[in-house]
Structure formats: C-alpha cells, structure tokens
C-alpha positions as CSV (number, residue, x, y, z in Angstrom):
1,X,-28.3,16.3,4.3
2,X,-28.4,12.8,3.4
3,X,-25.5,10.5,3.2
4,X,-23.6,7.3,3.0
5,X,-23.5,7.6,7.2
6,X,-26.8,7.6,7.3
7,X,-26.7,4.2,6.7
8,X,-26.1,1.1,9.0
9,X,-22.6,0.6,9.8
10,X,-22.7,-2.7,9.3
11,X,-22.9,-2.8,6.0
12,X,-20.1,-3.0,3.3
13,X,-19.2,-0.2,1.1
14,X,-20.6,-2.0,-1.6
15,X,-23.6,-2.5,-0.4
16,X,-24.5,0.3,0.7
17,X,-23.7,1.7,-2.7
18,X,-26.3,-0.3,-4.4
19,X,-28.8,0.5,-1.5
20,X,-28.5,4.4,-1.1
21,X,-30.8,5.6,-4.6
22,X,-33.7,3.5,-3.1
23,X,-33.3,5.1,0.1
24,X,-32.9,8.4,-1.5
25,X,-35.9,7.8,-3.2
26,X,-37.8,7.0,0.1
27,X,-36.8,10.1,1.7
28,X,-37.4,12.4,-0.8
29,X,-40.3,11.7,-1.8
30,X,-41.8,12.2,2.2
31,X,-40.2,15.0,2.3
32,X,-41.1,16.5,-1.2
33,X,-44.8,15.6,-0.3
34,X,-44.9,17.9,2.5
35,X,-43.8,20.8,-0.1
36,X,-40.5,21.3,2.0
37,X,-38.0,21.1,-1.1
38,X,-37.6,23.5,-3.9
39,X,-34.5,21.3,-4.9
40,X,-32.6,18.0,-4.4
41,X,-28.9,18.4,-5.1
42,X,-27.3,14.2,-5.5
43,X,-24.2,13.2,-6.8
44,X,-24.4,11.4,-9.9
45,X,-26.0,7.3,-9.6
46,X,-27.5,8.9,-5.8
47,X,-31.1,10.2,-7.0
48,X,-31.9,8.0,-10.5
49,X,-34.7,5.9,-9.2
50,X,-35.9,8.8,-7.6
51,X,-35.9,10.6,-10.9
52,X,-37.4,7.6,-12.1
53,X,-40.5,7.1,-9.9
54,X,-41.5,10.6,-9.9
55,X,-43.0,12.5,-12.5
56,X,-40.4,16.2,-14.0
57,X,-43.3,18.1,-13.7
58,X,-44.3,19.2,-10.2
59,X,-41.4,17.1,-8.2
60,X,-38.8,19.8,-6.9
61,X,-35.5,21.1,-9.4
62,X,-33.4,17.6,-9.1
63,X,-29.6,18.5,-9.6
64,X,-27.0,15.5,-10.4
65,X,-23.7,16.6,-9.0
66,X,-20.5,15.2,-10.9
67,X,-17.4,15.2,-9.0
68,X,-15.6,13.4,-11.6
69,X,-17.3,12.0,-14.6
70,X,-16.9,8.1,-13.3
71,X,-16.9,7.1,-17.0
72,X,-13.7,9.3,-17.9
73,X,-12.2,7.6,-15.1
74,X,-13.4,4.4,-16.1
75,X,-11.3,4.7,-19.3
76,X,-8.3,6.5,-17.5
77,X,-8.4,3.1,-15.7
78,X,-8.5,0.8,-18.7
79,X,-5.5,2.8,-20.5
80,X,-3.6,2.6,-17.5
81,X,-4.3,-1.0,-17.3
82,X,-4.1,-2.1,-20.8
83,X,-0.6,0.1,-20.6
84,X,1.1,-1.7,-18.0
85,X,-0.4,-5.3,-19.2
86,X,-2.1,-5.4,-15.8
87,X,-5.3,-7.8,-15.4
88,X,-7.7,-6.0,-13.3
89,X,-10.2,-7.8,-11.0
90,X,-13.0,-9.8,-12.1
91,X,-14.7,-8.2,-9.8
92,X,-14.3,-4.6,-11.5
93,X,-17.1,-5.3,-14.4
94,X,-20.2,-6.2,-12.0
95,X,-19.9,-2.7,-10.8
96,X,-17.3,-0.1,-10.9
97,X,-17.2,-0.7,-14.8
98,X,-20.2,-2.2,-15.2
99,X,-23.3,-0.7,-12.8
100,X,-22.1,1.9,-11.5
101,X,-21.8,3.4,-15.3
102,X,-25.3,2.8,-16.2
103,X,-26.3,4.3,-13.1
104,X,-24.3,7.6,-13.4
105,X,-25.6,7.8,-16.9
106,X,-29.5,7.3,-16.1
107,X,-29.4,10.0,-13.6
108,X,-27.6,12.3,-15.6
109,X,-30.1,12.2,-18.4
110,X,-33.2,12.0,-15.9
111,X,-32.1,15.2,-13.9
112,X,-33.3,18.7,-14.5
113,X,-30.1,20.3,-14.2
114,X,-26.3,18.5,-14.1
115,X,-23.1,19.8,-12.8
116,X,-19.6,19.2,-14.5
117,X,-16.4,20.4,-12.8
118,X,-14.5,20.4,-16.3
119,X,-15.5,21.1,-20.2
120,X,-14.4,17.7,-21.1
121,X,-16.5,15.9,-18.6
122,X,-19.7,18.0,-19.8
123,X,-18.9,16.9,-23.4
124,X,-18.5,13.6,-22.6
125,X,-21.5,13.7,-21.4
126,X,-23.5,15.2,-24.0
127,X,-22.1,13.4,-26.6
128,X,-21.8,9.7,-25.5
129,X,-24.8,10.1,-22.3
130,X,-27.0,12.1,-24.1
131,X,-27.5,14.7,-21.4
132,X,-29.2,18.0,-23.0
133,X,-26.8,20.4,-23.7
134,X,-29.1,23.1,-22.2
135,X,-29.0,21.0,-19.1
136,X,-25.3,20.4,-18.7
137,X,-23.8,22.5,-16.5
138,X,-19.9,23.9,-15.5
139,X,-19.7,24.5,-11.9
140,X,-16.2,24.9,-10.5
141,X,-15.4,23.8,-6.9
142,X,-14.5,26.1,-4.3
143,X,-11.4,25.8,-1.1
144,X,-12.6,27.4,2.5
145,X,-12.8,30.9,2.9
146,X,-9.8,30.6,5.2
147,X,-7.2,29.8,2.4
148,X,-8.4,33.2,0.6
149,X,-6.1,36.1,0.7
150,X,-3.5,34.8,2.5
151,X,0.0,36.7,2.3
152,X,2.0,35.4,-0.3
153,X,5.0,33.5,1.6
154,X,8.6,34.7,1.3
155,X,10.9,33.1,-1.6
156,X,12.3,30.0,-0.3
157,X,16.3,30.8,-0.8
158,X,16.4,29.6,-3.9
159,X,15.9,26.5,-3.8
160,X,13.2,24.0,-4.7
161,X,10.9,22.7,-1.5
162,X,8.5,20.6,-3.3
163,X,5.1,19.4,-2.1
164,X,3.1,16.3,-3.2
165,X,-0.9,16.7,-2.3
166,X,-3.3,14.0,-2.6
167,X,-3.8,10.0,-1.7
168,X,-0.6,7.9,-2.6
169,X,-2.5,5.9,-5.4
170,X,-1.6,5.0,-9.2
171,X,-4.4,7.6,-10.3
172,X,-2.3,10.5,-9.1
173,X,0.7,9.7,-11.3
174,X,2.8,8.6,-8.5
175,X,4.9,6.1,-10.4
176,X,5.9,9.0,-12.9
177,X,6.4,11.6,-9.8
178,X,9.4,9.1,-8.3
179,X,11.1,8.0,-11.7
180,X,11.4,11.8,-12.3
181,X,12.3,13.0,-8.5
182,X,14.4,9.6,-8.5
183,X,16.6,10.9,-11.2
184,X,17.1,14.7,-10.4
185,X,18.0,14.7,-6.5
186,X,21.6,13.7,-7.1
187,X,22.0,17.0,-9.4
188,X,20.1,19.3,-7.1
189,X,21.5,18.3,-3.1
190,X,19.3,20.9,-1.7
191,X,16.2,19.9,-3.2
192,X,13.3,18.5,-0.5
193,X,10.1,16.9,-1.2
194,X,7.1,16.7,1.0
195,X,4.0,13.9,0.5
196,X,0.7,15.5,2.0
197,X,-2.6,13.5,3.2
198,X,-1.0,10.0,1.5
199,X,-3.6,7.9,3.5
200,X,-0.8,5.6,3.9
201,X,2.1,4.6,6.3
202,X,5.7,6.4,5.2
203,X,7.4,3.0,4.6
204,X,4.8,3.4,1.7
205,X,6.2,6.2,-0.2
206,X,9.6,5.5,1.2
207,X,9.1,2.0,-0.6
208,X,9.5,4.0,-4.1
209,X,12.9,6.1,-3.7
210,X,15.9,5.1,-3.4
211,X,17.4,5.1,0.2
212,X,19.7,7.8,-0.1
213,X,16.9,10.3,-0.1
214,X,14.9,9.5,2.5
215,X,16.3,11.8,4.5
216,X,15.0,14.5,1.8
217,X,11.9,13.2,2.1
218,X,8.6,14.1,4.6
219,X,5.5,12.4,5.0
220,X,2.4,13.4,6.4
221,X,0.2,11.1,6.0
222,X,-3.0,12.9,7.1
223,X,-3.7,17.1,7.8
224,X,-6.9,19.5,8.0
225,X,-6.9,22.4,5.6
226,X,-6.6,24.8,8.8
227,X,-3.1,23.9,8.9
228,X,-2.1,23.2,5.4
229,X,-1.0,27.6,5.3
230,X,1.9,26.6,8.1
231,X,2.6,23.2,6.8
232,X,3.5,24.7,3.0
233,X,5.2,28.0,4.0
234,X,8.6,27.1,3.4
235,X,7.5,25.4,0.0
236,X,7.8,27.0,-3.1
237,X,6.3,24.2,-5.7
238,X,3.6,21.8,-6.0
239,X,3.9,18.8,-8.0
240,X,0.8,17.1,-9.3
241,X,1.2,14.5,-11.6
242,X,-2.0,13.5,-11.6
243,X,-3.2,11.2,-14.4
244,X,-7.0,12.2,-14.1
245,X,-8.9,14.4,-11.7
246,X,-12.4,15.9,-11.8
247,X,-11.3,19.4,-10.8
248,X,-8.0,19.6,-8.8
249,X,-8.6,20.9,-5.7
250,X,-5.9,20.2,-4.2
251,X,-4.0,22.5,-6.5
252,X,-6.2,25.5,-5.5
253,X,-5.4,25.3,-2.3
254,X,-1.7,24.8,-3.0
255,X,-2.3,28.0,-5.1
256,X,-3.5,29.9,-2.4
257,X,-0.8,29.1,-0.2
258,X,1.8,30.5,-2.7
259,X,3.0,27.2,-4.8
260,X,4.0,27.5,-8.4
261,X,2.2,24.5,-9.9
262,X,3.9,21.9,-12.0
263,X,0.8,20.4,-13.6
264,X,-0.1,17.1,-15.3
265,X,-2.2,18.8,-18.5
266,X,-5.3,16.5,-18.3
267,X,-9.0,17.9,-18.3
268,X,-9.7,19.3,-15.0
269,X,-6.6,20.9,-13.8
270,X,-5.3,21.8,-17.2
271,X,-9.1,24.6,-17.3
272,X,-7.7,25.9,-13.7
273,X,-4.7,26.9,-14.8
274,X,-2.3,28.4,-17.7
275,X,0.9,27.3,-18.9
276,X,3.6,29.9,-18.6
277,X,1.3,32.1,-16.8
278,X,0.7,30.5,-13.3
279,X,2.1,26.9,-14.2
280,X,3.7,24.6,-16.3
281,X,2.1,21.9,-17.8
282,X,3.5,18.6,-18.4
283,X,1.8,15.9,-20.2
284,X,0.2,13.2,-18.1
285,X,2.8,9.9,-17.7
286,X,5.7,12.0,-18.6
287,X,8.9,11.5,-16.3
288,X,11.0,13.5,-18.2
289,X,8.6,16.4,-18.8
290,X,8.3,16.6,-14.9
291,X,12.2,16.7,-14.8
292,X,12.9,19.5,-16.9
293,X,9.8,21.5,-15.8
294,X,11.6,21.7,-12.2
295,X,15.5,21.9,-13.3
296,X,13.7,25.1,-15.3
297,X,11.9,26.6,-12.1
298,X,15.4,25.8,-10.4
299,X,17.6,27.7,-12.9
300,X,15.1,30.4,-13.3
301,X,14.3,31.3,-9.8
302,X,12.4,34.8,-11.3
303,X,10.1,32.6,-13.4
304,X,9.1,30.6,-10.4
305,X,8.6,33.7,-8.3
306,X,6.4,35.6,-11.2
307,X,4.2,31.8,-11.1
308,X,3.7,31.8,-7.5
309,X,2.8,35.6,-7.6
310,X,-0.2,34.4,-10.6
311,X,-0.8,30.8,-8.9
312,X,-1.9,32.9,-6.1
313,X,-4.0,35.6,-7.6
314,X,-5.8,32.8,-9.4
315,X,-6.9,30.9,-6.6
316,X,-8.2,34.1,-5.0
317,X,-10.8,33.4,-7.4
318,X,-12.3,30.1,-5.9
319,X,-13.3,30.6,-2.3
320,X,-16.1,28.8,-0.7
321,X,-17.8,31.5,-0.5
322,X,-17.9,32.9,-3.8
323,X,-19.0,29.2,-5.7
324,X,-21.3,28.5,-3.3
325,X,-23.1,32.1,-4.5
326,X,-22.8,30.9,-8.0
327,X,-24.3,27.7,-7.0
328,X,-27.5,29.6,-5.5
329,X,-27.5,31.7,-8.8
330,X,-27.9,28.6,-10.6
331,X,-30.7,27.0,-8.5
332,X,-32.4,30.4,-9.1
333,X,-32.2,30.6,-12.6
334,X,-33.3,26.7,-13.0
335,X,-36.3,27.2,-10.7
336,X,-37.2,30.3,-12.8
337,X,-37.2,28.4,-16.1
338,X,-39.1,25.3,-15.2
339,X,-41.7,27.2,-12.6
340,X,-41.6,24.9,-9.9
341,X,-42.1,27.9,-7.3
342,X,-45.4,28.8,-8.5
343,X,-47.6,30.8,-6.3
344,X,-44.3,31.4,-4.0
C-alpha cells in the first residue's frame, strides 16, 4: 500500500498531488524488478508516468482505478457554475480543470485494465479518452461486511424520519435538499431530518433552514460505519440529492440499514437502484420533485414500507466481501489474457 501519507507532511495538498506519479513510479519499478508484483492497482492520474517509463510487455497487470470519472465532474462543475453565474477561481484551470484532466486521461489509455464504477463514466471514457473498450471495465463498490444482513428495522410510526448522508457541499445537491425540506415541514409537524458525516460545524447546515425547524433538525457532523446501524434505526428515508457521484455509497449503506431511498437520477446512483422498485428517482436540481417524492412516501406509508423491504434486499448484494472476490476474478482473468505469470 502506497499513499498520499506516505508523503511528507509538510507538504501542501497540491503538491503532493503533482509529486505522487513520480514517486509511484520510483517505487514500483524496485519493487517490480525484484519480480514481487503480479499487479499494480492506482487510482486514475496515480501510476501514468509509471505506465509511461515502462515497457506493457513484461511490467506487471497495471489497473487504473476510477472513483469518479474527474472529467464528468469537471463538467458537473462547469454547469453548476455557468448555472448560477458564478466565477470560479483562476486557480481552477492550472489543475483541477486543467492538469489533473490530462493526467487521468493518460493513465487511463496507458493502463492494461481500467475500472468504472458507472456505465456512463466507462463511455465517457471510451468515446472522448479513447480507452479500449476491451479494457474498460464496470466494477461496483462494495460497504463492510458488517452492514450485510442486518434485520430490517421496525416501521417508524408512520411518519417520515429522514436522513442526509454525505459532506455538506454544493456537489451533493444541498441547496435543492433545503428549498424542498424548507417548504414541506410546515405541512408535515412530525417530520424530522438528520445530516450525517457533514464535515462541518451545525451552525453550517443550520445556516440554510429557517429557524423554526431547528429543533427538527440533527447534525452529526462526523460517524464510523460501525455505528451508522444504531444511528439510522428510527429512520425510514434517505434523501440524496446528489448532483454527481461516482457510485453512491453512501446510499448502499443506507440501503442496508433499511432506508427507502429518494434518489437524484444521475449516473452512478441511478444503475444502483430502480425507480418504483426500491426508490424513487428525482431529477438532479429538482426542489419540487424532491417534495412530492416524500409527501408520496408520507401518504403512502405501504409503498414506503414495500421500498425499504427492496432497498434492503438490494444492498445485500454489495458487501465487501463479495466485490472484493469479483475484483480478484478480474485480476485473474487479465493476467490470463496478457500472460504476465508465465512459468508461475
């Protein structure tokens, strides 16, 4: 394992950025020459210079992991910002729209094998990056073994206890998710709403309602996933607005824990779950949508039950243990195909 603290403290995040595919590169390749590696697994922009100092045949299977194709977020950025007249930074070019693109790009067409955590991503990629079809791959993401097979919790009287799950940033919709939980409260006086692993002070999400609600309102700024079973038992949705996501794991493990999902229907999330079966679907930077997706969970209380009952038997699917054996299968089959075990 190889990683980001690894490096020297001292320097910025930036730098360190820019610094970690030439020591990548170092390490592998000492490593490698000892004929201790059958395969280097990077995320993407982490392992092009190695790709590009080595020779494909004879160098061990090199995988580029996506967690997030960075230019589908790159243009979820621009949208957003061209849609609220924002300016972003000048700053944002030189390497987060700039670099950091061609990077991702290069070691996605110089690896043996990449990973894609949605369709769309592994499209994008084919089409605009010129990644080989034959080498783009769909590999889903998995939640610890201890979220898998948990009882399915008791109905919650009734009434909608909604939970939030994910950093308190534009990127997961929260603007949309308080001018729609702004306007319903008033209707719905027994309706509660709790923000999980914000990465920010209260007074933050506070900042966005309107006073009279506060006292509706919880937030938990940071949790582990060994607890996240005791903080969402009395819950019954999960609302995740979220304007662009890789994958969605946070959703899984809301799944598993026996929330009916009320889902932003982007790539990622939307290949996770099905709408009417165990979700609803919304479309992305829709207030309204999000409203009358919950006043319908709220009137139909035997609808939300029947999607908690399928939001959980879908997540059963994605335990840690299970991807990761999927992952192994598709080392295997790589290494078969390009012969780099020879002789083992």
């Amino acid at each position: 394992m190889y990683s980001f603290n690894d490096l020297p403290a001292r320097l910025s995040p930036i730098q360190k950025s820019l610094l970690f595919p030439h020591l990548v590169a170092r390490r592998a390749s000492k490593i490698a020459s000892r004929g201790a590696l059958d395969v280097i697994d990077a995320s993407t922009g982490d392992a092009w210079v190695y790709a590009t100092v080595t020779k494909r045949v004879g160098r061990p299977l090199l995988v580029t992991r996506s967690h997030g194709l960075e230019h589908t977020m790159h243009e979820s950025t621009l949208a957003r910002a061209n849609g609220n007249g924002e300016q972003l930074s000048w700053k944002y070019p030189l390497y987060h729209g700039g670099y950091r693109l061609w990077e991702v790009a290069r070691s996605l067409r110089l690896a043996d094998v990449s990973l894609f955590l949605n369709e769309h991503d592994r499209q994008t990629a084919i089409a605009r990056l010129q990644v080989q079809p034959q080498s783009a791959v769909l590999m889903r993401n998995g939640i610890a073994d201890e979220l898998i097979a948990l009882p399915l919790p008791d109905p919650v009287n009734g009434h909608l206890r909604i939970a939030v799950i994910g950093s308190y940033i534009d990127r997961k919709g929260i603007t949309f998710a308080a001018e729609a939980l702004n306007r319903v409260p008033p209707k719905h006086p027994t309706w509660s709403v709790t923000f999980l692993g914000t990465g920010c002070e209260p007074a933050r999400v506070f900042r966005d309602y309107d006073p009279a609600l506060h006292d509706r309102i919880t937030v938990v700024p940071h949790y582990s996933n060994r607890g996240l079973p005791k903080i969402l038992a009395n819950h019954n949705v999960h609302l995740f607005p979220t304007l662009a996501e890789g994958f969605g794991l946070a959703l899984v493990e809301a799944m598993a824990c026996g929330l009916a999902p009320v889902v932003a229907d982007v790539p990622g999330p939307c290949e996770i779950v099905r709408d009417g079966h165990d979700a609803l679907l919304v479309p992305p930077e829709d207030s309204t949508a999000i409203v009358a997706a919950l006043e319908k969970l709220a009137a139909q209380p035997a609808q939300l039950e029947q999607l908690r009952r399928n939001a959980h038997k879908t997540a059963q699917r994605y335990g840690w243990h299970q991807v990761a054996a999927e992952q192994l299968e598709i080392y295997e089959a790589h290494l078969a195909r390009t012969d780099r075990r020879a002789g083992r």
